[in-house]
PAZAPA-4460 file (N, C-alpha, C; in steps of 0.05 Angstrom, whole numbers, plus 32768, in hexadecimal, padded with zeros to 4 digits):
% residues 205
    n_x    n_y    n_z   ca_x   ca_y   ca_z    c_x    c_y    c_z   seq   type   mol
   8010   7FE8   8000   8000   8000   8000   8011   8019   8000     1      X     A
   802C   8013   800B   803E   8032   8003   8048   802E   7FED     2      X     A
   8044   8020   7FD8   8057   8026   7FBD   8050   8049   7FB3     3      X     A
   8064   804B   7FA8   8069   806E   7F9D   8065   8065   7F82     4      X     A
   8053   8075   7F75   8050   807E   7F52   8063   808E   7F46     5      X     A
   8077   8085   7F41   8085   8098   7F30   8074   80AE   7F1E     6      X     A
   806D   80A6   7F17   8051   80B7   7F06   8048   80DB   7F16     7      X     A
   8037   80CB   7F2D   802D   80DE   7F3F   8046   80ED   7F55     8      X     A
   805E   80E2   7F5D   807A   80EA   7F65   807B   8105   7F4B     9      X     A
   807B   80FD   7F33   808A   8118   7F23   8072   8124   7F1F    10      X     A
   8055   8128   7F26   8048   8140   7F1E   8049   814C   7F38    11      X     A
   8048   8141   7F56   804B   814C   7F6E   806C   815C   7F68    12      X     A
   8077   8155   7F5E   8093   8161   7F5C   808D   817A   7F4C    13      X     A
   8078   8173   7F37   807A   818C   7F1F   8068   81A5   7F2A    14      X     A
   804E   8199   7F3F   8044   81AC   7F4D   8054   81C4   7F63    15      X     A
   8066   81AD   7F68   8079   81CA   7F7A   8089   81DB   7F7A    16      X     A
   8093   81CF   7F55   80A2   81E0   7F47   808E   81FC   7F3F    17      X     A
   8073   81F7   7F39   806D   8203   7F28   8065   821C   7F3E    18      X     A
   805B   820F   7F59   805B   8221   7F6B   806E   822E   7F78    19      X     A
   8089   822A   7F73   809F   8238   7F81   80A6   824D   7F61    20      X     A
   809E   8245   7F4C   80A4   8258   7F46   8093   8277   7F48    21      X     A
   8080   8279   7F56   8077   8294   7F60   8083   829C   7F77    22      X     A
   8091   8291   7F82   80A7   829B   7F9E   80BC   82AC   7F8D    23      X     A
   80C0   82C1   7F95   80DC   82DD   7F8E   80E8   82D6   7F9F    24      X     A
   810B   82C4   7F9E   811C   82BC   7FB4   8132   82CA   7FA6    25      X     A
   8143   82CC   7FBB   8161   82DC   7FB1   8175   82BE   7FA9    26      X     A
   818E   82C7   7FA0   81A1   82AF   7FA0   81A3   82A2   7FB6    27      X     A
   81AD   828D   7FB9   81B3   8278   7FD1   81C9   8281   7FDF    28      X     A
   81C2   8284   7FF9   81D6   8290   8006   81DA   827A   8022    29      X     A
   81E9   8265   8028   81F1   8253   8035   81E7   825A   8050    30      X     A
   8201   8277   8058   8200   8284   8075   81ED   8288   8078    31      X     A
   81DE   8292   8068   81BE   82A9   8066   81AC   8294   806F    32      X     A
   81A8   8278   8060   819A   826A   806A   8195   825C   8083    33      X     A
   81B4   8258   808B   81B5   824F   80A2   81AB   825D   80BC    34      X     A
   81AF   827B   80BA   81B0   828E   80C9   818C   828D   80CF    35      X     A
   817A   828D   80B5   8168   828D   80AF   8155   8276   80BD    36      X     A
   8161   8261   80C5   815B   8245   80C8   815A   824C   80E5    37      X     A
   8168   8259   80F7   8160   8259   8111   814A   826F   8114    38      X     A
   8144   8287   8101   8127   828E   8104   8119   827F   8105    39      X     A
   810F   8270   80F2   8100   825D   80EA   80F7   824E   80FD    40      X     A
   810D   824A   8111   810D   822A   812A   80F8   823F   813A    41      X     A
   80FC   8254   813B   80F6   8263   8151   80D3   8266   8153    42      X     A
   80CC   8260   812C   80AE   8261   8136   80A0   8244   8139    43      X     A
   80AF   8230   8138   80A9   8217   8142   8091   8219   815E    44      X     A
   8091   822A   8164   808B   822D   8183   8070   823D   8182    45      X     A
   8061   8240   8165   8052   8249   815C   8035   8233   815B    46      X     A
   8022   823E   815D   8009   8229   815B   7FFD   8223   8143    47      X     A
   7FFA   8243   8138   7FEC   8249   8122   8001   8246   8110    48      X     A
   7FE8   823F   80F6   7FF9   8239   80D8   8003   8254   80D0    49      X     A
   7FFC   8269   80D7   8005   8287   80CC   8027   828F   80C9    50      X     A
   8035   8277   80DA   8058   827B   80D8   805F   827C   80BA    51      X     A
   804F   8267   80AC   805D   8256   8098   8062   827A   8088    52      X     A
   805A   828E   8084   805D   82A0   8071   8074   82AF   8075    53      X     A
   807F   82AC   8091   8097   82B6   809A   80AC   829F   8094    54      X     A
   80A2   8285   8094   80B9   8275   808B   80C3   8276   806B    55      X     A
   80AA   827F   805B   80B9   8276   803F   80C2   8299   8033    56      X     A
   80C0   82AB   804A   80D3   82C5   8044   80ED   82C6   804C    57      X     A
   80F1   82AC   805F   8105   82B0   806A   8118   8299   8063    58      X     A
   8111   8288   804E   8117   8271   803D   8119   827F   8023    59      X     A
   810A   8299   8016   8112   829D   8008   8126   82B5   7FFF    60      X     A
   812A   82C3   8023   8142   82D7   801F   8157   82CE   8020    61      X     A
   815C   82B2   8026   817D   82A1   8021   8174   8293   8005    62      X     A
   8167   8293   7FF5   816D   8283   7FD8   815E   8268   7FD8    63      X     A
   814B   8267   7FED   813A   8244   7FEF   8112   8254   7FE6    64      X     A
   8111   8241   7FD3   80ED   8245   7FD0   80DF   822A   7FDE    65      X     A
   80D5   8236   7FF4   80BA   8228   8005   80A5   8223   8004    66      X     A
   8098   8209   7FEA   807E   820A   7FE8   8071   81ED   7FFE    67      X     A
   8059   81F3   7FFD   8047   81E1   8002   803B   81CC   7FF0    68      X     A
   8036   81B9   7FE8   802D   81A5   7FCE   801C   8190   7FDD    69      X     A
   8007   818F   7FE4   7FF7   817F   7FEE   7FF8   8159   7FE0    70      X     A
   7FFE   814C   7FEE   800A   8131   7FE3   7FF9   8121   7FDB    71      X     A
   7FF9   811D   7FC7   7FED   810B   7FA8   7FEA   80F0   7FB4    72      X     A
   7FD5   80DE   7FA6   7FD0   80C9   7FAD   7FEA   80B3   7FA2    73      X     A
   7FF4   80A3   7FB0   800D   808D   7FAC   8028   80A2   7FA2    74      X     A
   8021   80B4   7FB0   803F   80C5   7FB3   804D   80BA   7FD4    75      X     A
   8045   80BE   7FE7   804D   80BF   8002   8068   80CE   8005    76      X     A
   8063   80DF   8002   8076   80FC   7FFD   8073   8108   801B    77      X     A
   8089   810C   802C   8087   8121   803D   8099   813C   8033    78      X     A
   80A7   8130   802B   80AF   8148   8020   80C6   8149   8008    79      X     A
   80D1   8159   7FF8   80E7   8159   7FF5   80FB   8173   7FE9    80      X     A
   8113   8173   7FE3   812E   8180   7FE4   8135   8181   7FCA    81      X     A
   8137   819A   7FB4   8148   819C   7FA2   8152   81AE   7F93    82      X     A
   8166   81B7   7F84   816E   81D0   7F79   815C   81D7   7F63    83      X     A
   814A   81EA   7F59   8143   81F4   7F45   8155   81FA   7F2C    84      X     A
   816E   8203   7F31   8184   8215   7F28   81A5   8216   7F34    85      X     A
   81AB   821D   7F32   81C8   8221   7F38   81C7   8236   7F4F    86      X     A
   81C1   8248   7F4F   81B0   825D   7F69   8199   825B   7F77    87      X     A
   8187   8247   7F75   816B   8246   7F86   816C   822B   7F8D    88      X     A
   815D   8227   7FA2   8155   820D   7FA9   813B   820E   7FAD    89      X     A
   812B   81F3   7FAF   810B   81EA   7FBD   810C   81DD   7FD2    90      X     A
   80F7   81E6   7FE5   80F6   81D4   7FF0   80D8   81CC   7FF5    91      X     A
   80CD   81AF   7FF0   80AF   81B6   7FF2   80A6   81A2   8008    92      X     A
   808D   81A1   8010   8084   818E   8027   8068   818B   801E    93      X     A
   8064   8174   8026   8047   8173   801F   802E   816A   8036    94      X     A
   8038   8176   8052   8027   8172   8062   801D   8152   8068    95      X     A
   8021   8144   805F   801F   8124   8063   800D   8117   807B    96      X     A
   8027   8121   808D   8018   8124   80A9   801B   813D   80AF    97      X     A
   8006   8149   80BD   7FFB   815A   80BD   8007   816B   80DF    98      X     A
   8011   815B   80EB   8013   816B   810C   802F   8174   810D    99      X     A
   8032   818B   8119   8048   8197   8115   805F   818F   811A   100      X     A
   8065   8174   8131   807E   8169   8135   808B   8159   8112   101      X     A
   807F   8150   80FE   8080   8151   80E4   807F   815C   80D1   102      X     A
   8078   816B   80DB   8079   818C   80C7   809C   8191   80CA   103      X     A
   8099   819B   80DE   80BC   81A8   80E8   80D4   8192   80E3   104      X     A
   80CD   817E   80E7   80DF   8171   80E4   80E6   816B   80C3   105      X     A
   80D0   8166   80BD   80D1   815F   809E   80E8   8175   808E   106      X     A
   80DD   8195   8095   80EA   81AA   808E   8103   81B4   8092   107      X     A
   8106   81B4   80A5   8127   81A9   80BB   8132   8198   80A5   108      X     A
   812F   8185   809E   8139   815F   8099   813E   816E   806F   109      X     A
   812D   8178   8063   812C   8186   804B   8147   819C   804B   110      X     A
   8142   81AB   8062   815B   81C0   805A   816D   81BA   8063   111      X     A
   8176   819F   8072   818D   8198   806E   8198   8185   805B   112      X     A
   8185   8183   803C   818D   8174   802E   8193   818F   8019   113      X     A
   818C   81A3   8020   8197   81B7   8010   81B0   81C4   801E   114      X     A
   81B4   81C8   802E   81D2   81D1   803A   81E6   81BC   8038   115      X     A
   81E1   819D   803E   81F2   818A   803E   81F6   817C   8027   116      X     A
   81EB   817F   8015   81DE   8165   7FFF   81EA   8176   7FE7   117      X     A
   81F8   8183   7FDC   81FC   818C   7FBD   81E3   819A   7FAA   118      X     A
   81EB   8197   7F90   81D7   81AE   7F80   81CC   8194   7F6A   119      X     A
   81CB   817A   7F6F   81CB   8164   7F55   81B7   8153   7F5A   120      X     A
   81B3   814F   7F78   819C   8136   7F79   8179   8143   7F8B   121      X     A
   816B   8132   7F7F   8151   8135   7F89   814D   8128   7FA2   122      X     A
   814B   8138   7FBB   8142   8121   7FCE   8121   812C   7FD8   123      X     A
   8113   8107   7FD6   80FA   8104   7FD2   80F6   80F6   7FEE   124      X     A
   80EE   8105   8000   80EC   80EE   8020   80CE   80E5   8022   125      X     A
   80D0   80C4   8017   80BD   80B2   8010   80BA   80A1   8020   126      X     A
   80D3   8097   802E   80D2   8084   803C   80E0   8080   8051   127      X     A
   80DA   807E   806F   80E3   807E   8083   80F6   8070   807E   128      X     A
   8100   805D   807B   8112   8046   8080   8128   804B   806B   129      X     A
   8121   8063   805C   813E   806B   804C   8155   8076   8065   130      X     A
   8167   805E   8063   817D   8060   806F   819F   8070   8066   131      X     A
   8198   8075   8052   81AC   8076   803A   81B9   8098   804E   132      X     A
   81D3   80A2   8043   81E9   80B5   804F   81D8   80CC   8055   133      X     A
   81CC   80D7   803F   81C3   80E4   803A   81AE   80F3   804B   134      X     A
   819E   80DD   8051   8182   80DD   8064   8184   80DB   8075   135      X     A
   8193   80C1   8080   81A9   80C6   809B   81AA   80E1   80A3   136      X     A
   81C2   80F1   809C   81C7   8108   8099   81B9   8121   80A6   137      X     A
   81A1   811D   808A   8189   8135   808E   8181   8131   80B0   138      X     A
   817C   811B   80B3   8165   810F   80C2   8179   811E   80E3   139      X     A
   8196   8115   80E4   81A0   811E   80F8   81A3   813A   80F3   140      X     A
   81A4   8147   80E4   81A6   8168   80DE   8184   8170   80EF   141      X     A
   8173   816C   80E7   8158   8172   80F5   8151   8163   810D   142      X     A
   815A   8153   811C   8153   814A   812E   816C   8161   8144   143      X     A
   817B   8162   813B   8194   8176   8146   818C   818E   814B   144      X     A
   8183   8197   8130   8177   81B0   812F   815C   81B7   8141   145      X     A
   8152   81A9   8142   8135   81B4   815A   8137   81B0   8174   146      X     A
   814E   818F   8175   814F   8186   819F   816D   8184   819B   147      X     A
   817C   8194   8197   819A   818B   81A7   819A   8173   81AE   148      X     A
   81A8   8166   81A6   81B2   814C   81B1   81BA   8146   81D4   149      X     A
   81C9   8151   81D8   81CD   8158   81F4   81B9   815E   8208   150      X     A
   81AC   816F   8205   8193   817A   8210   817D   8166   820B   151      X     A
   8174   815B   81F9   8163   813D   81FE   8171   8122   8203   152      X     A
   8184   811F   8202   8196   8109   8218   818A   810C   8236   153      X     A
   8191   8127   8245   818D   8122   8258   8179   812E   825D   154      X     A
   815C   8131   8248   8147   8134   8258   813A   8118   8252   155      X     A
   8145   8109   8246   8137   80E5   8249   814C   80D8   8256   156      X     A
   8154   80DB   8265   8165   80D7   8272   815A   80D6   8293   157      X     A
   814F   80EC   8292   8132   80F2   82AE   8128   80E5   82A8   158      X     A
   8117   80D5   8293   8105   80C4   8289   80E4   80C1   8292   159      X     A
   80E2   80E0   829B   80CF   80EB   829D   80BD   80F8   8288   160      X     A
   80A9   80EA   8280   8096   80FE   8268   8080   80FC   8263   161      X     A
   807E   8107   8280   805C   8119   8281   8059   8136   8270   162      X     A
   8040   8140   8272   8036   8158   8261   8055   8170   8269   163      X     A
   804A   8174   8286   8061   8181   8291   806D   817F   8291   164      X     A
   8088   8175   8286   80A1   8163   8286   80AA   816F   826A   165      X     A
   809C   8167   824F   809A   8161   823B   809B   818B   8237   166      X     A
   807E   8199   823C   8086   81BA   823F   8090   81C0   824A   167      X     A
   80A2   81BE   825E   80B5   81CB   826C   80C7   81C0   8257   168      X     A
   80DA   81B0   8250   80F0   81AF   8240   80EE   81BB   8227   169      X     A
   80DE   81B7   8215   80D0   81C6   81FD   80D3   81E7   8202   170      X     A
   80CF   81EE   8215   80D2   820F   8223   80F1   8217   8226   171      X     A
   80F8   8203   8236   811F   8206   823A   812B   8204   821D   172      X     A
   8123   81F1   8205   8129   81F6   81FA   8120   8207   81D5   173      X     A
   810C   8214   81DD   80FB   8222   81CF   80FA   821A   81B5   174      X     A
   80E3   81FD   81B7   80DC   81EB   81A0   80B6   81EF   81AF   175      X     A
   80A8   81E9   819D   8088   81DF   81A1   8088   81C5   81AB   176      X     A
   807F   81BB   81C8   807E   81A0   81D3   8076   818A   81C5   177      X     A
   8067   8195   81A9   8063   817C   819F   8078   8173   8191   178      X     A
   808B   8183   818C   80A7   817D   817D   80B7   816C   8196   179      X     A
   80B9   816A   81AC   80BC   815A   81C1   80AF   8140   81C1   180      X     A
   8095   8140   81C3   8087   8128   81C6   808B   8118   81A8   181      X     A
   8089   811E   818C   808E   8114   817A   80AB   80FC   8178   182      X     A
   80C4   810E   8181   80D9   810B   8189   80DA   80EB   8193   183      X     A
   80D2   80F6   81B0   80D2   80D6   81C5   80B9   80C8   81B7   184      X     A
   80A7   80C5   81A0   8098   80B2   81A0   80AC   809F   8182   185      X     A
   80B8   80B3   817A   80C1   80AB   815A   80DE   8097   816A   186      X     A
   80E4   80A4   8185   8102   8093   8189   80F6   8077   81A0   187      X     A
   80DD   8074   819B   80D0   8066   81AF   80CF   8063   81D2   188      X     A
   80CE   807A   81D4   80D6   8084   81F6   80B9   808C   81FD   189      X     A
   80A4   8094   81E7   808D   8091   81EE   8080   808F   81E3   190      X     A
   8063   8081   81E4   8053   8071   81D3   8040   807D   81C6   191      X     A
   8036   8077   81AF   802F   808F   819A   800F   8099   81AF   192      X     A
   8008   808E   81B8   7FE9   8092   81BD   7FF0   80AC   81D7   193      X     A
   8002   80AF   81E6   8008   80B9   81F9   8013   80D7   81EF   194      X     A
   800B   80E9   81FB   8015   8106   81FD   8011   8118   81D8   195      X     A
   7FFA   8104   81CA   7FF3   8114   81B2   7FE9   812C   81B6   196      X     A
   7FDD   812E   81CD   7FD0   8154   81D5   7FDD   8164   81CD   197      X     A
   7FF7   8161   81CD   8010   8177   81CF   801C   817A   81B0   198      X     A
   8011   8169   81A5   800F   816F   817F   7FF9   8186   817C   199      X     A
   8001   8191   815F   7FEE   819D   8153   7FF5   8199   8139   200      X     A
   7FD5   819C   8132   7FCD   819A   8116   7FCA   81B4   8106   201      X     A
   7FD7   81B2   80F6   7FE0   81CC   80E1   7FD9   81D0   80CE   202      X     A
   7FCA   81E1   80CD   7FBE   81F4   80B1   7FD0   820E   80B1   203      X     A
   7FDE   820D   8099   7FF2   8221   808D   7FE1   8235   8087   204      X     A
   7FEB   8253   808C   7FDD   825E   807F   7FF3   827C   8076   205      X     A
***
C-alpha cells in the first residue's frame, strides 16, 4: 500500500516548481540561510499556521523558495530538497502529516539537504527507512537543530515525561512541546497514544 507512482512523484514535483516560481528570492547565500534558519526555529513555538509567511521570506532572503504542494495520491511525499538553478534552491513539503512536530522536522531535515547535499541531486523523503548518507545526515542535522543533543540526553535521562516535564523543557529550550513529545515517541521513550495533546494540527496560512 506505500508503493510510490513515479508518475504522480513527477507531477507533485512539477506542482512545486510551478509554485515556487511565483516566490521573488535573492541568490543563495549559505551564511544568510543559516543565520536565517535560527529565525525560523524561533517560531516553532508558534500555534497558528500564520508563521509559515515569515518562513518563506526568510527562506527566500538567503536564496531558498518555500512552497507548500499538498501530497498526491501514491506519492507519500513528506517532503523534498532541490536546486532550481545554480543560484536558487526549493524546498517543498507537503503536509503529509499534518501536526507540527512533522512539519518542523520535515523542514529542518530538507534544509539540510540543501546546505549539506550539493547542487545535482533530488532528494525526495518517501520513506522512513531510507538509511542511505545522505538522510542519515539530514535527519541528524534536524533532530540537532530543534533539541541539542546534549540537552535531551539528560532530560531522558530524568526519564520523566509528564505534560509538565515535557513544557518545561520545550521552554528551556525554546522549541513547541509538541516538538518534544514527537521526539520521545519517534525514539520510543514514549508511546504514541500518550502526550498527543501537546501536538498541533496546522493549517498554514
Amino acid at each position: 500500500k506505500f508503493n510510490e507512482s513515479p508518475e504522480a512523484t513527477s507531477v507533485w514535483l512539477h506542482l512545486a516548481k510551478k509554485a515556487a516560481e511565483k516566490i521573488n528570492a535573492a541568490t543563495f547565500d549559505k551564511q544568510r540561510f543559516e543565520a536565517n534558519l535560527k529565525e525560523i526555529r524561533q517560531l516553532t513555538i508558534q500555534e497558528s499556521g500564520s508563521f509559515f509567511r515569515r518562513m518563506v521570506e526568510l527562506c527566500a532572503e538567503a536564496g531558498v523558495k518555500l512552497v507548500v504542494v499538498p501530497e498526491l495520491k501514491e506519492t507519500h511525499i513528506s517532503g523534498a530538497a532541490l536546486w532550481l538553478n545554480q543560484h536558487q534552491a526549493m524546498i517543498a513539503l507537503s503536509l503529509r502529516y499534518k501536526t507540527n512536530d512533522h512539519f518542523w522536522f520535515t523542514f529542518f531535515h530538507e534544509a539540510a539537504h540543501i546546505l549539506l547535499h550539493g547542487k545535482k541531486s533530488i532528494f525526495l523523503d518517501q520513506r522512513e527507512s531510507d538509511n542511505s548518507k545522505e538522510e542519515t545526515e539530514a535527519n541528524k542535522f534536524a533532530g540537532e537543530f530543534l533539541i541539542p543533543e546534549k540537552r535531551y540526553q539528560a532530560f531522558v535521562d530524568g526519564g520523566w515525561f509528564d505534560v509538565g516535564a515535557i513544557k518545561g523543557f520545550a521552554r528551556e529550550i525554546g522549541v513547541h512541546p509538541g516538538i518534544v513529545a514527537g521526539r520521545l515517541q519517534h525514539d520510543g521513550l514514549l508511546a504514541h497514544k500518550f502526550q498527543n495533546g501537546l501536538k498541533v494540527q496546522l493549517k498554514l496560512s
